[in-house]
C-alpha positions in Angstrom: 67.5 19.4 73.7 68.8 17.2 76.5 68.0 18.2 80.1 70.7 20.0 82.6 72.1 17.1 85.0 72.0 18.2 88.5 73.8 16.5 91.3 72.0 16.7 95.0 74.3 16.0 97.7 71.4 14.6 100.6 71.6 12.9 103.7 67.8 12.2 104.0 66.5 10.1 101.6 64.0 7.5 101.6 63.6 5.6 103.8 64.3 8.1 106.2 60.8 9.7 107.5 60.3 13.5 108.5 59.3 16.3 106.7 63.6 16.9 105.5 63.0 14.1 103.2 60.0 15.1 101.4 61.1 18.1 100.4 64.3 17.1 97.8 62.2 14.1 97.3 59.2 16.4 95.4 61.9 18.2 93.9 63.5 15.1 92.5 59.7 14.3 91.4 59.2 17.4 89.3 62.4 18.8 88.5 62.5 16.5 84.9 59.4 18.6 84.0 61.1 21.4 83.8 64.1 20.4 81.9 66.4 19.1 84.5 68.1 15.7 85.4 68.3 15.2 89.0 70.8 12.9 90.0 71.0 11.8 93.6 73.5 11.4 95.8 73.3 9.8 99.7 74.9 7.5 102.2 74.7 3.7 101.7 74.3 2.9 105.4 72.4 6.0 107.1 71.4 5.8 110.7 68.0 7.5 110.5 66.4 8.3 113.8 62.8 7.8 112.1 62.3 5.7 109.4 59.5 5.4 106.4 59.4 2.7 104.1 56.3 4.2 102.9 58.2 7.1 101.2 60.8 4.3 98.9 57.0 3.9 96.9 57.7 7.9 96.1 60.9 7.7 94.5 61.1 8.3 90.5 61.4 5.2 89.2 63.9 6.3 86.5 66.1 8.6 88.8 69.9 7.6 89.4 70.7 7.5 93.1 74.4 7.0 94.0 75.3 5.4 97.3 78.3 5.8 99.3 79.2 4.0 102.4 78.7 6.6 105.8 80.6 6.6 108.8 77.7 7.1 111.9 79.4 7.9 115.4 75.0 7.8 116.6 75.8 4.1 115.9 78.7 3.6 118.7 77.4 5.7 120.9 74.2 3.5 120.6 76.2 1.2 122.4 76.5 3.6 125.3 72.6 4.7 125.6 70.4 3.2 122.6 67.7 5.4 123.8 70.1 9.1 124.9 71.6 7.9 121.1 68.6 8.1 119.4 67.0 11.0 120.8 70.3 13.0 120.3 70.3 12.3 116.9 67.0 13.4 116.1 67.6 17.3 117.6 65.4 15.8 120.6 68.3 17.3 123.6 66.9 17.1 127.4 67.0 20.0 129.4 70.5 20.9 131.0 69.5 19.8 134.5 67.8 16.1 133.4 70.3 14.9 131.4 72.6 12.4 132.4 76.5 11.9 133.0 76.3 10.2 129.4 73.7 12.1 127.6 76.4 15.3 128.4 79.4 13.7 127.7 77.6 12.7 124.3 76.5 16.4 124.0 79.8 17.5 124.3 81.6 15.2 121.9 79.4 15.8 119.1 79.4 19.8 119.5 83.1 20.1 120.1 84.6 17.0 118.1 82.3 16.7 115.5 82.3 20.2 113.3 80.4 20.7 111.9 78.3 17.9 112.7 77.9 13.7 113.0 78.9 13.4 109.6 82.0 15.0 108.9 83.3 11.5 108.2 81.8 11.1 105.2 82.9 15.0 103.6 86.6 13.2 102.6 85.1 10.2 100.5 82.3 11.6 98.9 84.5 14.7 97.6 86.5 12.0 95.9 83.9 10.0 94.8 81.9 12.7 93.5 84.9 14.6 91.8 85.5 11.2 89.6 81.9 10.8 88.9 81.3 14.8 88.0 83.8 14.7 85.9 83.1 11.6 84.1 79.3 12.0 83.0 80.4 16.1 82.7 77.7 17.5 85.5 77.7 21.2 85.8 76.1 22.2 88.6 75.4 20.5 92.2 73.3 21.2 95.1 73.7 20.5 98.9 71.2 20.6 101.4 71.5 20.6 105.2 71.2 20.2 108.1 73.8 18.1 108.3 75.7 21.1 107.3 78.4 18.8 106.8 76.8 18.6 103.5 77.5 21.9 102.5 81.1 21.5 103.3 81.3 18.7 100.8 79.9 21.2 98.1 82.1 24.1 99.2 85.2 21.5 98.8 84.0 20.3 95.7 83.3 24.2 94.1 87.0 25.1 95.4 88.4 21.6 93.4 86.4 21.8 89.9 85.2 25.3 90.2 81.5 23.8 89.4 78.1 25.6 89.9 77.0 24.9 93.2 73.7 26.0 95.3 73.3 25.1 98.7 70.0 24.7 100.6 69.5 25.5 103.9 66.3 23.9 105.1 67.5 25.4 108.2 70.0 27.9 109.4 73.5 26.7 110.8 74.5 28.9 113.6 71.6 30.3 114.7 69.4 27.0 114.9 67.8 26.4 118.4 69.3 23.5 119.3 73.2 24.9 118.6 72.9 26.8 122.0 72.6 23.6 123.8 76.0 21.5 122.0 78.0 22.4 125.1 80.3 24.5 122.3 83.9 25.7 123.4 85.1 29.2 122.0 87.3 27.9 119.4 84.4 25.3 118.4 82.1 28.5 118.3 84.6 30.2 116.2 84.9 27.1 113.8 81.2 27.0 112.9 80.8 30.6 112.3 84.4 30.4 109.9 82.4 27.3 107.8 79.4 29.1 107.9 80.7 31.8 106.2 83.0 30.2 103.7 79.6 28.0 102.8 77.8 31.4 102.4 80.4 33.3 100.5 81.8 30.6 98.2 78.5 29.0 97.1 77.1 30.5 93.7 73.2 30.7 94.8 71.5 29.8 98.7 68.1 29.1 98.8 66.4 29.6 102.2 63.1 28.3 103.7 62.0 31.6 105.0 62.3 35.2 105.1 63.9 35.5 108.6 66.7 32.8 107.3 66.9 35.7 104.8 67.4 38.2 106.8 69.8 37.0 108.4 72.3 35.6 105.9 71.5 38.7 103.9 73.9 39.9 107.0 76.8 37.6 106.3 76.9 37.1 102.5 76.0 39.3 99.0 75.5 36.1 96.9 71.6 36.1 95.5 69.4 34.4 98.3 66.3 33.2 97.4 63.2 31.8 99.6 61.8 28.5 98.3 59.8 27.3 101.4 58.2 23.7 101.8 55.1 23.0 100.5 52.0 20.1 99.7 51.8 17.8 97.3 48.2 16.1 96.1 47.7 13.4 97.6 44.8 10.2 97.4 44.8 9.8 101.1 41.0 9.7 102.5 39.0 9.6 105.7 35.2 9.1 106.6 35.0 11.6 108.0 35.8 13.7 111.2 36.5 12.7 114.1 33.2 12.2 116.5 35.5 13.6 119.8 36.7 17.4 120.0 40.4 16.3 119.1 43.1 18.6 119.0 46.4 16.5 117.4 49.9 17.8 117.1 51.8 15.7 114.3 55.6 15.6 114.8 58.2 16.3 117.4 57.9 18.1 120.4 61.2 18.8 121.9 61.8 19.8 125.2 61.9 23.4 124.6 58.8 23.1 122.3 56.3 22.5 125.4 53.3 25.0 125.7 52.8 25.5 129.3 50.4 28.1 128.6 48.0 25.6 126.5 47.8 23.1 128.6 46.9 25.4 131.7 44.1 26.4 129.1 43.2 22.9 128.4 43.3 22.1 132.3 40.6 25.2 132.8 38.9 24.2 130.2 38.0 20.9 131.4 37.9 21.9 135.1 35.4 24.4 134.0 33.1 23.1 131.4 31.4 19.2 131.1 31.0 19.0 127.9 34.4 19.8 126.8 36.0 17.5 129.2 33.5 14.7 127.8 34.7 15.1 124.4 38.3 16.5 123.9 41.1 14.2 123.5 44.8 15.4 122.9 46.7 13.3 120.6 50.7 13.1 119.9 51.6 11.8 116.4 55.4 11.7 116.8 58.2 11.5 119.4 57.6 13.3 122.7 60.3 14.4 124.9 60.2 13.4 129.1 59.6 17.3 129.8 56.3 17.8 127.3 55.0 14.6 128.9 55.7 15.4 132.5 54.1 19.3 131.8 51.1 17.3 130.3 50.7 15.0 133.1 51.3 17.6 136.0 48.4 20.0 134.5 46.1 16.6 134.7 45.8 16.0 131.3 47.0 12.2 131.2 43.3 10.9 131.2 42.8 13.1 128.1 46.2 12.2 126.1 46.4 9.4 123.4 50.5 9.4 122.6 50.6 7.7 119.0 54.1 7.5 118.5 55.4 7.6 115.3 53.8 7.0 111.8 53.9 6.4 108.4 53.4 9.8 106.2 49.9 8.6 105.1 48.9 8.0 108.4 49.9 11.6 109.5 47.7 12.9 106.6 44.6 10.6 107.8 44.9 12.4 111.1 45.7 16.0 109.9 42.2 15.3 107.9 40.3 13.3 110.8 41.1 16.2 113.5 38.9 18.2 114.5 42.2 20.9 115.1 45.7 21.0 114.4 48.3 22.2 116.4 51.4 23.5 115.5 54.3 24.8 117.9 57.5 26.5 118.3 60.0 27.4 120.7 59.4 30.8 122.0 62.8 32.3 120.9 64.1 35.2 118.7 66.3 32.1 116.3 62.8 30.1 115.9 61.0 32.7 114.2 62.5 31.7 110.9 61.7 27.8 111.5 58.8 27.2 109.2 58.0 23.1 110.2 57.3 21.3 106.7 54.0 19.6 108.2 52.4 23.4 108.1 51.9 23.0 104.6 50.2 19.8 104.9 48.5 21.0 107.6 47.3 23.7 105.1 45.3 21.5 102.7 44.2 19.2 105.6 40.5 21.2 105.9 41.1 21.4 109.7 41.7 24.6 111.2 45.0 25.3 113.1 46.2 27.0 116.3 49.8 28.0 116.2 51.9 29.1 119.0 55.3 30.5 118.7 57.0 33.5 118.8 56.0 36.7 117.9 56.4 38.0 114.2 57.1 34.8 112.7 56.9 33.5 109.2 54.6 30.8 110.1 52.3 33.2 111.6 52.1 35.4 108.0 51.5 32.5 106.2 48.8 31.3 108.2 47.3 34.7 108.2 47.8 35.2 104.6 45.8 31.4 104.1 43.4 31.7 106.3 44.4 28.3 108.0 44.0 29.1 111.3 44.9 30.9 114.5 48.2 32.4 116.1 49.3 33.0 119.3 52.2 34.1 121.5 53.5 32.6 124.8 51.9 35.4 126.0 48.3 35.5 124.9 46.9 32.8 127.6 43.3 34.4 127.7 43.1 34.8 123.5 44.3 31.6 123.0 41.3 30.1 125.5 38.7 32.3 124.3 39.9 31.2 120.6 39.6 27.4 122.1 36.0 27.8 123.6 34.9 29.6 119.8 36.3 26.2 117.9 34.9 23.9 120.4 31.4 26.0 119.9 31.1 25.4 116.7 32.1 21.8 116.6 29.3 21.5 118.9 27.1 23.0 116.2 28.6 21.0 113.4 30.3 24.2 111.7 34.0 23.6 112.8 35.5 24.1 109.5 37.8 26.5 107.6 38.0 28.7 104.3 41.7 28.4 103.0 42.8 30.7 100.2 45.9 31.6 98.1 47.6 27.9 98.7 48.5 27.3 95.1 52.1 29.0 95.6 52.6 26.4 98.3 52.3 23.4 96.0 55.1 21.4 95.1 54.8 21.7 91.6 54.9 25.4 91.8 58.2 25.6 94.3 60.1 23.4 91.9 59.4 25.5 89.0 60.8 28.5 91.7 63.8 26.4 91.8 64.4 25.3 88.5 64.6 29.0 87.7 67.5 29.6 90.2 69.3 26.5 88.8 68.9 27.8 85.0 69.9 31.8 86.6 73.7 30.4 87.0 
């Protein structure tokens, strides 16, 4: 019996780094096992705020990837501010009050003349391309997944033209996503996102979600079958020597603006203030790109003797420190739309043997799953004296060479097992 051919509609592809990436490019690794054909499809000339070559190694060698050239406004505006470009791009948007005359005027063009988002240029010629090519090697079913939620538009315009099977994936939501508040969005832009939203929602034949509150909420705004399929971990060969001989807490990924824990670093400053052998051996390190505002917070509590910025590295490098740590840390804006973000690094952070501290907001899906794993600790905005008292406990033990943790129930999180998740909601149409 010949497999099902499935067309995936992606922006992220290798070598674009970032947790968005890895996720369709695991599925595309296991889907063939369970009788399926993915077929990819992404943009010939992507401008990719982080990059990984590493990741090209992880692509199927026998997959089919079609290419189509992309339209990037990020690339003339680069012309304007390289650096306001870049960081735009990437979801990393300053507070209202630092950013420039440019970085607004930037804002505001891409919220109000890009909907619903930078690549809305490419929605015309990749319906046309893709209508040809569905047709020609007879594909029944596609898939989109976004952010961009541009994406998605090209799959509702290609369901309304061929009537095909089509399931979008929302890796995260589209109206409700932290950094929509901060586009500079007129009424009738406001009006136009919630009208594609819901056409997206209410044309597309299956949604998968990557967490219960994303649920929730569509669960409001569509009856078509939702199902959860978060991110996950995939075996790896990556090892250390062992852990790391200072007390090092390490946060692996972006930390926006809005993602800066004021409350932890007044612990951290007590902390060291208060006790000698913690400020001898803790060290703070940033594995990613770090907004102005996080840095300035760190510095003005007096942490900058005690902070090792990395910057941004390959994806086996971010497992060697997840595994070297002595603790993770994981954070969220402290919002009500956040609680449904569930980052992808938690899931490597899951298998890393290094226990986590997680701050975010309250009753969030991250915080059940670390719960339910075992993985770590949770905390509110709120929770200052917890969260220090949970810091002194860690640091305690790694003093007495017993800083370690007992995960549990992880095996639903593995890639393998997520794909199989999908490849039933594929086969259900």
């Amino acid at each position: 019996m010949n497999p099902e051919k499935v067309l995936i509609i992606t922006y992220y592809w290798p070598p674009a780094g970032g947790p968005g990436v890895q996720r369709w490019l695991k599925f595309v690794k296991y889907l063939p096992e369970f009788g399926i054909e993915p077929i990819v499809y992404c943009p010939e000339n992507p401008n990719y705020p982080i990059v990984d070559e590493s990741l090209v190694n992880e692509i199927p060698k026998d997959i089919t990837i079609l290419k189509q050239p992309i339209k990037e406004p990020y690339q003339i505006a680069g012309f304007l501010s390289k650096k306001s470009s870049k960081k735009i791009s990437s979801g990393v948007i300053p507070k209202a009050k630092k950013q420039s005359l440019i970085e607004r005027l930037m804002i505001y063009v891409r919220g109000n003349f890009f909907i619903p988002d930078a690549r809305k240029h490419w929605i015309k010629p990749s319906v046309e391309f893709l209508s040809n090519y569905i047709n020609k090697h007879k594909i029944e079913t596609i898939i989109t997944t976004g952010p961009p939620h541009s994406l998605h538009v090209i799959g509702l315009q290609l369901k309304q033209k061929l009537n095909i099977k089509w399931i979008t994936d929302f890796r995260d939501p589209w109206t409700t996503i932290g950094y929509h508040k901060a586009l500079k969005l007129r009424k009738t832009s406001k009006k136009k996102h919630i009208q594609l939203e819901s056409e997206v929602l209410n044309t597309a034949d299956a949604i998968v979600v990557t967490s219960n509150h994303t649920k929730n909420e569509f669960t409001t705004k569509t009856n078509q079958s939702i199902s959860v399929i978060t991110n996950g971990y995939d075996n790896h060969s990556v090892r250390v020597e062992g852990k790391d001989d200072k007390f090092t807490l390490s946060h692996i990924g972006s930390l926006l603006s809005e993602r800066n824990p004021k409350v932890l670093w007044e612990v951290l400053s007590e902390l060291i203030s208060e006790n000698d052998a913690f400020s001898n051996a803790f060290q703070l390190n940033l594995i990613g790109v770090v907004s102005d505002d996080v840095l300035e917070s760190i510095d003005d509590s007096g942490l900058k003797n005690y902070l090792n910025i990395i910057g941004y590295v390959s994806h086996d490098e971010a497992i060697k420190y997840q595994m070297a740590s002595r603790l993770l840390l994981l954070i969220e804006i402290d919002s009500e739309d956040t609680k449904a973000i569930i980052p992808g690094k938690l899931f490597e952070y899951l298998i890393s043997e290094t226990p986590i501290i997680a701050i975010g907001p309250e009753d969030s899906d991250v915080q059940d799953i670390i719960r339910n794993t075992n993985t770590g600790v949770y905390f509110n905005y709120r929770q200052k004296e917890k969260l220090k008292t949970q810091i002194v406990s860690f640091f305690e033990a790694y003093l007495n060479d017993s800083l370690t943790v007992h995960a549990i129930g992880l095996q639903p999180y593995s890639r393998k097992a997520l794909t199989k998740r999908l490849s039933e909601v594929i086969k259900a149409l």
